[in-house]
N, C-alpha and C positions, 0 to 999 in steps of 0.2 A: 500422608495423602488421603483425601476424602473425597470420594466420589459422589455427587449429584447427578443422576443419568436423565432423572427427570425434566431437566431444561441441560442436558448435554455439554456439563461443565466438572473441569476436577480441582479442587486445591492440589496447586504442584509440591514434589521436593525439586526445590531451583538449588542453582550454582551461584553462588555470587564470586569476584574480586575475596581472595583475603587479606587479611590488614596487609598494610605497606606495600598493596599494589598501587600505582599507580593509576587515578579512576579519570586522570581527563587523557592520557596515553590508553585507558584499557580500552576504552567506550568511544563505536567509529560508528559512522553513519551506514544505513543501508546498504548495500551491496551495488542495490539498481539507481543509484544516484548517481549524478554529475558525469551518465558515461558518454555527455561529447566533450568532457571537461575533463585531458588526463589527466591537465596540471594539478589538480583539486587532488585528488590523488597519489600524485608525488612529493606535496606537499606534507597530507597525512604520513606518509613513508616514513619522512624526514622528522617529523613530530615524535611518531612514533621510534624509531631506532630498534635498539635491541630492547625494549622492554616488552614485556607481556601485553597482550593486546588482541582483542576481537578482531584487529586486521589482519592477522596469521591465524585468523581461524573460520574465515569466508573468503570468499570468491569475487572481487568486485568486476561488473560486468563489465566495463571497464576495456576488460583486457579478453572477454572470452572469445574472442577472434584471434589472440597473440598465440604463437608458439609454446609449449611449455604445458598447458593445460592439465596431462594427465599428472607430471609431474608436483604441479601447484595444490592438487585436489589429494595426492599422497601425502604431500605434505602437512597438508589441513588436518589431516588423520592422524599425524604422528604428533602433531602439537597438540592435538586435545588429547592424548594419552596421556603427554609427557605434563601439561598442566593437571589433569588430574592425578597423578601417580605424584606429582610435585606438591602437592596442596596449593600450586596458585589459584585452581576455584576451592570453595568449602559450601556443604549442605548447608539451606535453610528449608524448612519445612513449612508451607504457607505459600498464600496466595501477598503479590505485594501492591499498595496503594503507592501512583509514580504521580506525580507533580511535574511537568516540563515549563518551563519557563521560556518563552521566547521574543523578543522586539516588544517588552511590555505584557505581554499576552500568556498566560497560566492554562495549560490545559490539564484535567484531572483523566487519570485511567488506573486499571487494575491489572495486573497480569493473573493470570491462572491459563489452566489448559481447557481448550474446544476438545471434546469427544468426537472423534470422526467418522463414528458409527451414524453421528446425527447432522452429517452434511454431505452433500452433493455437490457437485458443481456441473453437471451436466445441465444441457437447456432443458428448461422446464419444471426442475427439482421445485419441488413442496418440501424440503428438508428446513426441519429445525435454527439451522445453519445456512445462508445460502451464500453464492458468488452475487456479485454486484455488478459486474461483467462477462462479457461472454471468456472462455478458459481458453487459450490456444493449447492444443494438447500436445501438438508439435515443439513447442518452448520446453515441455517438461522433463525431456530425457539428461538433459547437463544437470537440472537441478536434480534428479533421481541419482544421478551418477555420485555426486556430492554427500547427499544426504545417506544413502542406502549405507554409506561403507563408513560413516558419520558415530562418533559416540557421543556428542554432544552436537542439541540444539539451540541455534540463537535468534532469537525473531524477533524480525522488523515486521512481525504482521500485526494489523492495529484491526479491531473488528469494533463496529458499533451495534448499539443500543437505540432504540427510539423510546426515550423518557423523558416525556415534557415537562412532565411534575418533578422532576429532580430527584425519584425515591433509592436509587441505586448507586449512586457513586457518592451523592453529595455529602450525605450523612458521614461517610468517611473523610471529609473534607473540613465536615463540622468537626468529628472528634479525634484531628488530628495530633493536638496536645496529646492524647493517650497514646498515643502508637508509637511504638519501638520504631525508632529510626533505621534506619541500613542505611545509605548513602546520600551522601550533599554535594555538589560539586559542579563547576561551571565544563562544560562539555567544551572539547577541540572544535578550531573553525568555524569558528561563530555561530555555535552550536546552541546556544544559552546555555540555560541549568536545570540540572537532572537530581528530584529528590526521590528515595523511596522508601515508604513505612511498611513494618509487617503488618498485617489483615490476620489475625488469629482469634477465635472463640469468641464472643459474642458480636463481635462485628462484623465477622463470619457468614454469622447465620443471621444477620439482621439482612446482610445484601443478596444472601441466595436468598430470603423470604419473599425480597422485595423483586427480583427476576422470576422465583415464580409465580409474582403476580400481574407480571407485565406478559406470563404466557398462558392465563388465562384466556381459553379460548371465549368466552361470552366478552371478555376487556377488549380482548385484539380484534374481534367481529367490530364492537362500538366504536375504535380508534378509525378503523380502516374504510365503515362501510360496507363490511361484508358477511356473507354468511356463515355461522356457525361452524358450515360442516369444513370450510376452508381452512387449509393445514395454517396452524404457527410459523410467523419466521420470526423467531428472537433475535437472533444475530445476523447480521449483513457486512460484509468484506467492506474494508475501507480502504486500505492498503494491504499489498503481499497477496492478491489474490490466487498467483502462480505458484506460490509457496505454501499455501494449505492445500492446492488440491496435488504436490507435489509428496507432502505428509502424506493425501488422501491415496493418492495412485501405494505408495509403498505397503502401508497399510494394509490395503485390500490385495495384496500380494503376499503377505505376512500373516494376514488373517491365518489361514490354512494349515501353518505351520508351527505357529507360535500363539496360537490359542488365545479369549479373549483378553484378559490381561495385562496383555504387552507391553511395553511402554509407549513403541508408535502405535497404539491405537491413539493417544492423544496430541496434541501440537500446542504447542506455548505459544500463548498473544497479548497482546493489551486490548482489554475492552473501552474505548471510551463512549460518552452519550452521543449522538448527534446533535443535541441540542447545549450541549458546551459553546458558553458564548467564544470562547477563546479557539472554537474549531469553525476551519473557514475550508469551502470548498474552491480549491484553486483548478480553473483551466490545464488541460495540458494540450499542450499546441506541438506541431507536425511541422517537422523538418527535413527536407530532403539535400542531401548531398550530393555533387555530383550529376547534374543534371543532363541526361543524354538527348532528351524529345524536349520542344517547345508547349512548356506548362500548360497558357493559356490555351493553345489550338487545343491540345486534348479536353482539355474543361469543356472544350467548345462542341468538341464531335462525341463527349460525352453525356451534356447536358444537354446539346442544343439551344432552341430558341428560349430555355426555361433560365438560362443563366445570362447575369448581367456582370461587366467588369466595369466598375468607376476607379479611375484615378484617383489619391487620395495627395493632399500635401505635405502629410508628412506622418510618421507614425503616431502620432497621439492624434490625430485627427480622425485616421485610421481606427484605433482602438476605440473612440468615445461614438464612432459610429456602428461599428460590431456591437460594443459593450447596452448600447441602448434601442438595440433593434426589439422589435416586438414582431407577432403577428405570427402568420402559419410557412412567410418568406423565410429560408435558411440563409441568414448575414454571415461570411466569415474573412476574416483579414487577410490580407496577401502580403509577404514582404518577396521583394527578389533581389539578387543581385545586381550591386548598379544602383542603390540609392533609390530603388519603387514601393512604392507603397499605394493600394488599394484594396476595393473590399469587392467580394464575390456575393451575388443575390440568386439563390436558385428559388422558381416558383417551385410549385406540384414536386415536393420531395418525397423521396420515398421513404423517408425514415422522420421518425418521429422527434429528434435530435439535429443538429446540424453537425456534432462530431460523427452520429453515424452515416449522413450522407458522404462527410469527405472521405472518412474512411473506406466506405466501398468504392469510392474511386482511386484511392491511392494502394488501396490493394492489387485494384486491376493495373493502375498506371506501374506498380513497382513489377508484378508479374511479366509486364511488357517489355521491361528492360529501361523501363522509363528517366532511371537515376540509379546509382551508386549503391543508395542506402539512405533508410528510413528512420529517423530517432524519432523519441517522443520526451520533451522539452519540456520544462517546468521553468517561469518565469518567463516575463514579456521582454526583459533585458536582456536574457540570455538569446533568446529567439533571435531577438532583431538582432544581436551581434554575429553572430551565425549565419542567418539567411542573407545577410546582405553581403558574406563574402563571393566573390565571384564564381559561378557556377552553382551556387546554394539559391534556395527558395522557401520559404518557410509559410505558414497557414495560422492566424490565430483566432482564437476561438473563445467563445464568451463561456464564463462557469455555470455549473446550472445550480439553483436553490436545494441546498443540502435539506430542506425539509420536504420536499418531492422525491426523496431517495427509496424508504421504506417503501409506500403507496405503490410509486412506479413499479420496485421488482414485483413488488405481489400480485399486481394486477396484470404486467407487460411482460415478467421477468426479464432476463438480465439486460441492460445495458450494452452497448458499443463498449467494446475494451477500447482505456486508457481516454475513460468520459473524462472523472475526474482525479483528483489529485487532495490530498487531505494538509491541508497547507503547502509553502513553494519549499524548496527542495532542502534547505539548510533546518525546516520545520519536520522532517520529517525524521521517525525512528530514530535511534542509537540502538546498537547491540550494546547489552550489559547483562541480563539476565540469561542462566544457561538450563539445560537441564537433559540429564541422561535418557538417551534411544536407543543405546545400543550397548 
């Protein structure tokens, strides 16, 4: 392990698979995917069976409303004993260069550890590190519960880079011939495929060289616009943002006790660039269940005269009129149940985004008793199948340009939780890589 504290990064010792595991049974998607879809995950069960597997060693949300909970989260504990004490993970030492392969499309990343001495996630953090949205600090206590009594960590947190010139990943990409291979394998569930090379000594320090040139405070003033005295942000959440300030709360609890050192001072992630042509900022769109008030009137006595409802004919009509709205008017789609479809115009919004205006209405409308239950939805197919069952309504929402992401926090900080989405939901993470917290 080699620590860089100077841009708040560590070469990990990770876990992998050892031979004759099983790596499209080991390797399962994020925890916080498909959870209006249980079938998706009974599916994985079924895949998996009795063999070894990052599905017995998280929590998919899935189920965290089911019965059984404190039992499930024992259990998660007693199965990373038992794979470690088993050798089904084995040490590697390094940082690793991952390849994801998905619908055509290649995205390059790095895993290593974020130092969490050098991130925040409170509003307003000038940290090294920052959130990308705002942190519900209320979500954090199940994921504390989890993690605190945790000997090993698996992440599905992806943090980005802003490197238009390609000096930090790419070169590892070039000299991929050279690098030790670890893993090749097409991933469960239409998952694609999952490579990953070791990053050891000079390629090492060719990619910390080139991150501490990207935080270069005179580089990041010229990039941004701004001045000197203003703090660095290297890294900005893309995904998982619950899940490092999850790390962070433990941590800063731990500190006290367990001196600098620890091993939760750091949290395992994949770094990739934003500017990865293969990385696309997907919408996520609002689903309500259940519905007990009539949507529209509340829209109505909530916006007023500033909002407008057009009928649409049909959902692609719907979305090409969301998708190409311009102007300082907030567009967003409406599905209901019953086969409707149209699109909502609010003038004079109060937020800067059209996710953050419906948000704050939907937080008031759910506080009211307004419906059931609130998911937040990855994919236009999934939405519209969903919201058009009877008593459901769902909201869609146009993505915003992943090259506005950096600029925005630094100048706005954070973002409406759950703006965006870092591809649709089969694109996102796999657990594969682990590493000792406890």
């Amino acid at each position: 392990m080699k620590n860089y504290a100077d841009i708040g990064i560590q070469s990990p010792l990770v876990y992998l698979p050892a031979p004759g595991v099983d790596l499209q049974k080991w390797a399962v998607i994020a925890c916080d995917q498909f959870t209006a879809e249980p079938h998706y995950w009974r599916e994985v069960q079924e895949t998996v069976g009795d063999a070894p597997s990052t599905l017995k060693l998280m929590f998919p949300e899935v189920y965290l409303d089911q019965p059984g909970a404190p039992e499930r989260i024992a259990a998660i504990g007693r199965t990373m004993q038992d794979y470690l004490q088993a050798g089904v993970v084995v040490p590697h030492d390094g940082m690793v260069y991952v390849e994801r392969s998905v619908a055509g499309n290649t995205r390059h990343g790095v895993v290593m550890c974020l130092d969490l001495e050098s991130y925040d996630y409170q509003a307003g953090s000038a940290s090294l590190i920052r959130a990308t949205e705002g942190t519900i600090v209320d979500r954090l206590p199940p994921r504390i519960k989890i993690r605190e009594s945790a000997a090993l960590e698996l992440p599905h947190i992806l943090v980005l880079i802003d490197d238009p010139d390609h000096t930090v990943i790419a070169p590892l990409t070039a000299a991929k011939a050279d690098l030790k291979p670890l893993y090749d394998f097409d991933l469960m569930q239409g998952g694609g495929h999952l490579a990953g090379f070791a990053v050891t000594g000079q390629a090492e320090q060719r990619m910390v060289q080139a991150l501490r040139a990207l935080a270069k405070p005179d580089h990041f003033a010229a990039r941004y616009g701004v001045g000197t005295e203003r703090p660095v942000l290297l890294f900005a959440m893309g995904d998982g943002n619950h899940s490092l300030a999850t790390a962070k709360a433990i941590w800063e609890k731990n500190k006290p006790l367990l001196g600098p050192d620890h091993p939760s001072r750091f949290a395992l992630v994949e770094v990739e660039n934003v500017h990865d042509q293969a990385l696309a900022f997907e919408a996520i769109h609002r689903l309500l269940f259940g519905l007990k008030k009539d949507l529209l009137l509340e829209l109505k006595r909530a916006f007023g005269a500033n909002v407008n409802y057009t009928p649409m004919a049909s959902a692609e009509a719907m979305r090409e009129r969301v998708d190409s709205a311009g102007g300082t008017r907030h567009t967003i789609g409406w599905i209901g149940g019953g086969q409707t479809f149209g699109v909502l115009e609010i003038d004079r919004p109060g937020f800067n985004l059209p996710v953050g205006t419906l948000q704050y209405f939907l937080d008031k409308f759910m506080q009211d008793g307004g419906a059931d239950a609130l998911d937040y939805v990855h994919g236009a197919d999934v939405l519209e199948r969903l919201a058009l069952q009877t008593g459901n309504a769902g909201f869609y929402l146009a993505g915003m340009h992943k090259s506005e992401l950096f600029k925005t926090v630094i100048l706005e900080g954070a973002l409406p939780r759950k703006t965006f989405s870092l591809g649709q939901a089969r694109e996102k993470r796999y657990y594969m890589e682990a590493r000792k917290i406890g």
